[in-house]
C-alpha positions as CSV (number, residue, x, y, z in Angstrom):
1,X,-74.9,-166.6,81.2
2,X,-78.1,-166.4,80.1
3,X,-80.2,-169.4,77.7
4,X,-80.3,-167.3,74.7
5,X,-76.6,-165.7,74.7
6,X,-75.6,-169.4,74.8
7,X,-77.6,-170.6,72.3
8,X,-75.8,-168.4,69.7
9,X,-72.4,-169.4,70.3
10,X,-70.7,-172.4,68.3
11,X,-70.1,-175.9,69.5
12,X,-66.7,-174.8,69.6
13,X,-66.9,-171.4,71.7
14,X,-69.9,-173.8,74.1
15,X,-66.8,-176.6,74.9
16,X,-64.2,-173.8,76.3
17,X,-66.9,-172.4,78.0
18,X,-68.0,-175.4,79.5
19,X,-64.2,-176.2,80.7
20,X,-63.5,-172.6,82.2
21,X,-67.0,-173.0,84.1
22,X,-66.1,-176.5,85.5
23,X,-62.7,-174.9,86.6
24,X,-65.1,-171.8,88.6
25,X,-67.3,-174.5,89.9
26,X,-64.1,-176.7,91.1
27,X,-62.9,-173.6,92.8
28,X,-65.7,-172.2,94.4
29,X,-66.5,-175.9,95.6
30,X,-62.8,-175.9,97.1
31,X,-63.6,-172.4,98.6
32,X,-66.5,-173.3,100.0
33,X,-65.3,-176.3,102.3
34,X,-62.1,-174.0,103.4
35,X,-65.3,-171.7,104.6
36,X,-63.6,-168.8,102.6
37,X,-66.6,-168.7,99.9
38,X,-69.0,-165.5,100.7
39,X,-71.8,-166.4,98.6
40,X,-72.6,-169.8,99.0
41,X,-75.4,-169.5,95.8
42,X,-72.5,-169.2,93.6
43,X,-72.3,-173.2,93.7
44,X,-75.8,-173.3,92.1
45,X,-75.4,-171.0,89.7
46,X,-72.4,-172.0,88.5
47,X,-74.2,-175.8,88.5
48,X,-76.9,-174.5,86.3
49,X,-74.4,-173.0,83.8
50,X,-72.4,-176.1,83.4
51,X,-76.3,-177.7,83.1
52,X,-77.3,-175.2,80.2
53,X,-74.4,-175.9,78.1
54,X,-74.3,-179.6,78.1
55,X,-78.0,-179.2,77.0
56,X,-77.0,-176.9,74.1
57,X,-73.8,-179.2,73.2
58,X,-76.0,-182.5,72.9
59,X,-79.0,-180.6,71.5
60,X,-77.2,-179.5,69.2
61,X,-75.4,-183.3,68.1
């Protein structure tokens, strides 16, 4: 998710997103060392997401 869609989203709506994107990061991670994860990037992306929205959350304390 891009910077800007996150930044107009509530504390609220930024925790439950932060909590389903650790879950998808846990997963792919788990994935990845079974070798059944097709796009390795995901990891990255998925880190930068969880990155962005801890930002926002303690920007925004």
């Amino acid at each position: 998710m891009k910077y800007n869609e996150l930044k107009q989203k509530s504390k609220a709506e930024l925790q439950e997103l932060l909590v389903k994107s650790r879950a998808e990061l846990q997963a792919a991670r788990f994935k990845d060392s079974n070798q059944q994860l097709a796009n390795v990037r995901q990891i990255r992306v998925l880190r930068q997401e969880v990155a962005r929205i801890l930002t926002l959350i303690n920007q925004s304390s």
